[in-house]
C-alpha positions as CSV (number, residue, x, y, z in Angstrom):
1,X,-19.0,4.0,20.3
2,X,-22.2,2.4,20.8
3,X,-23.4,-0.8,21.1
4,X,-24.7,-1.3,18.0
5,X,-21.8,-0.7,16.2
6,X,-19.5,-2.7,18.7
7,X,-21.9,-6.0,18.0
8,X,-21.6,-5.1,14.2
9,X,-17.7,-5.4,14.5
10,X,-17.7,-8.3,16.6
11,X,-20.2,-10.0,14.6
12,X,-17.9,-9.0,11.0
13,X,-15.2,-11.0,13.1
14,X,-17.2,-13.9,13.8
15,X,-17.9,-14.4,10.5
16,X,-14.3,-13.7,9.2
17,X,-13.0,-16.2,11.7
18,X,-15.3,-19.0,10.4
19,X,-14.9,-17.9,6.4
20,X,-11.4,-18.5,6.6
21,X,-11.2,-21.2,8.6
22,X,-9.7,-19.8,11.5
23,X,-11.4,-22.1,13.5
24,X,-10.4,-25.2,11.8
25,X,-8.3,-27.9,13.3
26,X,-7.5,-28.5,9.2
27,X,-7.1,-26.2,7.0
28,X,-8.4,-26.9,3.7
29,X,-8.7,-30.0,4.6
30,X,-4.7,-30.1,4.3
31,X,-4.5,-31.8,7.7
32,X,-2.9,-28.7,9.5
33,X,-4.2,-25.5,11.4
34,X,-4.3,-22.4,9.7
35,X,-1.3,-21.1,11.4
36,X,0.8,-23.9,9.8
37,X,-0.3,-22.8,6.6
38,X,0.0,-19.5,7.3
39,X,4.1,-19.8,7.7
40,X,4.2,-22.6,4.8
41,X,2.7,-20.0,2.7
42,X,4.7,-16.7,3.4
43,X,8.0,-19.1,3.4
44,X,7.2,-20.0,-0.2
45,X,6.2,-16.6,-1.0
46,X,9.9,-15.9,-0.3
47,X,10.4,-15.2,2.8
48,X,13.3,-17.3,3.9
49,X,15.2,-15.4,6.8
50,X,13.6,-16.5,9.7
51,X,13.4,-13.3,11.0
52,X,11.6,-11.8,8.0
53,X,9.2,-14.6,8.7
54,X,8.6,-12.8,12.3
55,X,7.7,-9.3,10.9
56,X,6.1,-10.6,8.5
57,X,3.8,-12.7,9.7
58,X,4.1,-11.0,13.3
59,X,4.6,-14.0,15.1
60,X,6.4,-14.0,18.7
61,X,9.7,-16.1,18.6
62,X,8.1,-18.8,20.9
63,X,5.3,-19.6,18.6
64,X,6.6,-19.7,15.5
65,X,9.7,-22.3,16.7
66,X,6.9,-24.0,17.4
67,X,5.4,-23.9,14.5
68,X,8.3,-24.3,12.2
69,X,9.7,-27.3,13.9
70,X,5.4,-28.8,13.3
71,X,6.8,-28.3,9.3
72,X,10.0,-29.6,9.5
73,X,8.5,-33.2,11.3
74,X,6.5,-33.2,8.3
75,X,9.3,-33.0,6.1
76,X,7.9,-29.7,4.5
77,X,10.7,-27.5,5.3
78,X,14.5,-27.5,5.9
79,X,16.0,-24.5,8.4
80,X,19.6,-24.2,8.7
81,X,22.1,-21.2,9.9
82,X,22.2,-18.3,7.3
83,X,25.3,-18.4,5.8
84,X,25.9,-14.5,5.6
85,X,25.4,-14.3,9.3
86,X,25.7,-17.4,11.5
87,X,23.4,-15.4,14.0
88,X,20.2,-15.7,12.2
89,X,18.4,-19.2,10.7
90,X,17.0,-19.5,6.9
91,X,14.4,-22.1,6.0
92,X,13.1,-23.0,2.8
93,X,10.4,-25.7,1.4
94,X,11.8,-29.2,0.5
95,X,10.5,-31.0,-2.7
96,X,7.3,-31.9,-0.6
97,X,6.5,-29.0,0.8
98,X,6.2,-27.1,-2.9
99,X,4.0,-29.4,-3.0
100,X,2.1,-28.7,-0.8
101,X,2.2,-25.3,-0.9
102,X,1.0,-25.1,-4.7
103,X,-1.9,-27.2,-3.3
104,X,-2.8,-24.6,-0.8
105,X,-2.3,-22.1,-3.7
106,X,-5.1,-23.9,-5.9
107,X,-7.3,-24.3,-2.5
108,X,-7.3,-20.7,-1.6
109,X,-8.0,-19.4,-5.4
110,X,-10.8,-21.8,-5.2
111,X,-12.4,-20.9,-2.2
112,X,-11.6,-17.0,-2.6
113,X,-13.4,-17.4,-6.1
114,X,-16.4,-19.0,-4.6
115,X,-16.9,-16.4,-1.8
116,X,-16.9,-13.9,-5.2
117,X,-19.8,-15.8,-7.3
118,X,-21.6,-15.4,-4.0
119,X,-21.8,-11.9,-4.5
120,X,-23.9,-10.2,-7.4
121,X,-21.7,-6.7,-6.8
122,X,-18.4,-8.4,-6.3
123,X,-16.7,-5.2,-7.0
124,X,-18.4,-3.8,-4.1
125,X,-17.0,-6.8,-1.8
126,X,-13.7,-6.2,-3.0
127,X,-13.9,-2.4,-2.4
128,X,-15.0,-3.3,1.3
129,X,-12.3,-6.0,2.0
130,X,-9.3,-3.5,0.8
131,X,-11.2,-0.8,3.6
132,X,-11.0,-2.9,5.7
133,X,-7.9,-4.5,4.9
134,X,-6.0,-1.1,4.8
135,X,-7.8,-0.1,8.1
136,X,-6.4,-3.5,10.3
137,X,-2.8,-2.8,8.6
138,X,-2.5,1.0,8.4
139,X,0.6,0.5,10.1
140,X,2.4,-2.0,8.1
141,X,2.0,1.1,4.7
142,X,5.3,1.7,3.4
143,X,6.6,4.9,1.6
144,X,9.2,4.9,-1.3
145,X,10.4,7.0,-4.0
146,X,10.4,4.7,-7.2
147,X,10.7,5.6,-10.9
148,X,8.3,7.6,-12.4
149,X,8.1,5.0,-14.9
150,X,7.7,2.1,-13.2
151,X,4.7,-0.3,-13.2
152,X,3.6,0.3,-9.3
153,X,4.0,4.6,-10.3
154,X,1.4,4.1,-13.6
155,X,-0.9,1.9,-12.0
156,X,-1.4,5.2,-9.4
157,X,-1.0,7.7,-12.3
158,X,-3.7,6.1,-14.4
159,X,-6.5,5.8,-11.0
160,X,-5.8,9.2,-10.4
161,X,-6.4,10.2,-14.0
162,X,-9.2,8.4,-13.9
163,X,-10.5,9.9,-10.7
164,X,-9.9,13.6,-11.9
165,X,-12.1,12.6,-14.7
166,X,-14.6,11.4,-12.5
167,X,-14.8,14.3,-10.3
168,X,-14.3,17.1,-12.4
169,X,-16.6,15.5,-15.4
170,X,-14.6,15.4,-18.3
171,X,-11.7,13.2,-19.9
172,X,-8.4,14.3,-17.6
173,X,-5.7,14.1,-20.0
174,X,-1.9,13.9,-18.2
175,X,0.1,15.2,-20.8
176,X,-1.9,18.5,-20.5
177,X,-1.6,18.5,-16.9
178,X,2.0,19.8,-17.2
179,X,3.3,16.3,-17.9
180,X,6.8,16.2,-16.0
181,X,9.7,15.4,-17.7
182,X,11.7,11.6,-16.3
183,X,14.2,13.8,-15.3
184,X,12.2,16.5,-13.5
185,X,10.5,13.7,-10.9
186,X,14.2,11.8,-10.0
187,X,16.9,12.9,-8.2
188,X,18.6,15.5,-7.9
189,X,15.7,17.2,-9.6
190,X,12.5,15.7,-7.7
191,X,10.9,12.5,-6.8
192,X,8.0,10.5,-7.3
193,X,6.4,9.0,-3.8
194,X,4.2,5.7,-3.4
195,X,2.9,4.6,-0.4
196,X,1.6,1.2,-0.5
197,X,0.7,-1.9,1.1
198,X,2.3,-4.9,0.5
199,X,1.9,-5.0,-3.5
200,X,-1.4,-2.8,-3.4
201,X,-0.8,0.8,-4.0
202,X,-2.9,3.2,-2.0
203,X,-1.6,6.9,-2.8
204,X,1.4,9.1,-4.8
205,X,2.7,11.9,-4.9
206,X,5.7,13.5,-7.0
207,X,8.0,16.7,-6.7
208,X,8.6,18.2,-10.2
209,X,12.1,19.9,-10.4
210,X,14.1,21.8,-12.2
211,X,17.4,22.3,-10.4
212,X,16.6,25.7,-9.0
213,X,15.5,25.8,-5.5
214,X,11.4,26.0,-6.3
215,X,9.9,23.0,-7.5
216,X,6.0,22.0,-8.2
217,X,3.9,19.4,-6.5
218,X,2.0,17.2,-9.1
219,X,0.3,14.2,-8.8
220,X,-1.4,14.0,-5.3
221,X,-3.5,10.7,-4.9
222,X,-4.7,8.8,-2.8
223,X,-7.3,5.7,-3.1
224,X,-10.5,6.0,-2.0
225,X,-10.2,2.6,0.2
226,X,-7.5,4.6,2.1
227,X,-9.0,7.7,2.7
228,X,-9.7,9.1,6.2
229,X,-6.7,7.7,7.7
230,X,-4.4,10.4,7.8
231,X,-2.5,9.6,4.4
232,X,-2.4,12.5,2.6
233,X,-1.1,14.5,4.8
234,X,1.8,12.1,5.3
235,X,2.3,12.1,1.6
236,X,2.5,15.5,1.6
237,X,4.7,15.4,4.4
238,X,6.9,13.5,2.3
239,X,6.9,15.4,-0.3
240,X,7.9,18.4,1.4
241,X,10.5,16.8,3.3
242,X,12.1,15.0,0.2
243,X,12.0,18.4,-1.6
244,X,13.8,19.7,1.5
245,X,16.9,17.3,1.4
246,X,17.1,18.2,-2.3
247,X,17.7,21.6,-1.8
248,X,14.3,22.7,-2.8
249,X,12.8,25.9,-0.5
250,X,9.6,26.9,-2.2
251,X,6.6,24.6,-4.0
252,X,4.1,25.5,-5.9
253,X,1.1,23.2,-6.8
254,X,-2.3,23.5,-8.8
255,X,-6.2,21.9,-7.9
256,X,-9.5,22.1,-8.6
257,X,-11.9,23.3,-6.4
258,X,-14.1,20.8,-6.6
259,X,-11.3,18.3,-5.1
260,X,-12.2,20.4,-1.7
261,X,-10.8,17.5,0.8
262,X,-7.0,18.0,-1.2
263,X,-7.7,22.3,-0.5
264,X,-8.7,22.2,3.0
265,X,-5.6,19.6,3.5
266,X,-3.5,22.1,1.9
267,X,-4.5,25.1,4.2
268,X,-4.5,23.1,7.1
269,X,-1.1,22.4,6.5
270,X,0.4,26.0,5.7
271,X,0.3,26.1,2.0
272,X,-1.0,29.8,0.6
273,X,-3.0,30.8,-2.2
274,X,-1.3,32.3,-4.9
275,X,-2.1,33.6,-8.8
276,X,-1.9,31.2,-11.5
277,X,1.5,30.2,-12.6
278,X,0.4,28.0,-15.1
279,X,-1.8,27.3,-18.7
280,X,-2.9,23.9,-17.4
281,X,-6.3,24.0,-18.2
282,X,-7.9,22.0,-15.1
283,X,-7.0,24.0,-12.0
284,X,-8.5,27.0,-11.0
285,X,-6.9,27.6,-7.7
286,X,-2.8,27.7,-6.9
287,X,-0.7,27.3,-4.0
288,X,3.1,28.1,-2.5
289,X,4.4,27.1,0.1
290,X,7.8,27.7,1.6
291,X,10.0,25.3,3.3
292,X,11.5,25.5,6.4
293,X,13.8,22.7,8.1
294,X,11.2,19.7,9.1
């Protein structure tokens, strides 16, 4: 790495640091460091179990006592032992500390909607803060199968229709994509994969069964912001190794040549070319792969 590029980096932090207010003994003017309203904030975003707190805000145990016993002198939080397991403390926000944090709701809106006006290309900025956002927290990305009908699973369906119509320079269509059945991408059939961080969804994927031990591969995605990290090959991964515990020993899947990252990934990673085994009118090359014990 050279020095030019360090001194960018440095410099992007510098300016992070200050934009926030990092830096600030008061917060929004709120009369508290940033830390304080960092742990007011995630506690009324709900989490209450004081070691959920932690992780979440991955805190050592020392400093955020400390911390929580700055809010509770303030009379902005209560923490007592958790009921279910007298082991482990819970807090929650008093009447004031709602308050207060519905205040530091308003005041963050306000100043992320001021950094945006600054911007003429704000869609640009938001592009580079998710990059970078997914880059610092890589890994804190989660994986889980969810319904193929849920809201986080059409949000990714619908980016990568639109992406397929992007790159391949026509109007992708799912249902002639060999639209799967609900009951094809659930168990004990197949499965539908997100990975995501936090609420923001950054990649799918989805096993298409049909109760016989081959199954297809269909809907491989991942953002844009989140490429070059290693994802889709860990979605893959997953993939395989769901379709594994489900009985499954041989996939199939279709692409494009022009989508030449997703081929090379698929070589690379043992899948073989193979005839067409479909009428879906998109593809032009086809894949098999067969499954061995991960």
């Amino acid at each position: 790495m050279n020095k030019d590029d360090i001194t960018r980096v440095r410099n992007f932090g510098r300016s992070v640091a200050v934009e926030v207010g990092a830096l600030e003994d008061s917060f929004l003017n709120r009369g508290r460091p940033l830390g304080s309203a960092r742990v007011l904030n995630a506690i009324g975003l709900g989490y209450e179990n004081v070691a959920d707190l932690r992780a979440f805000l991955k805190l050592d145990t020392g400093l955020l006592s400390r911390l929580l016993r700055g809010l509770e002198a303030e009379d902005l939080i209560d923490t007592i032992p958790n009921p279910d397991d007298r082991r482990s403390r819970i807090t929650h926000l008093t009447a004031k500390g709602k308050t207060e944090f519905e205040i530091y709701e308003r005041l963050s809106d306000e100043r992320a909607a001021k950094i945006l006006d600054r911007h003429k290309e704000a869609r640009r900025l938001l592009e580079a803060m998710d990059i970078v956002t997914i880059a610092l927290s890589r890994d804190d990305i989660v994986f889980e199968e969810v319904d193929y009908a849920s809201d986080i699973a059409t949000i990714c369906l619908n980016a990568f229709a639109a992406e397929l119509s992007k790159r391949l320079n026509l109007e992708f269509d799912l249902k002639k994509s060999g639209d799967p059945e609900l009951s094809q991408m659930k168990h004990p059939h197949g499965t539908f994969v997100v990975a995501r961080l936090g609420d923001m969804p950054v990649g799918c994927v989805g096993v298409k069964g049909r109760g016989s031990s081959s199954a297809e591969i269909k809907r491989m995605w991942i953002a844009p912001v989140a490429r070059g990290l290693g994802l889709a090959r860990r979605m893959m991964s997953a993939a395989e190794e769901a379709a594994y515990a489900m009985g499954i020993r041989k996939l199939r899947l279709d692409t494009n040549n022009t989508l030449f990252e997703a081929v090379g990934l698929y070589r690379n990673m043992g899948w073989v070319e193979i005839d067409r085994f479909n009428d879906d009118p998109y593809p032009d090359l086809f894949f098999e792969k067969h499954l061995s014990n991960p």
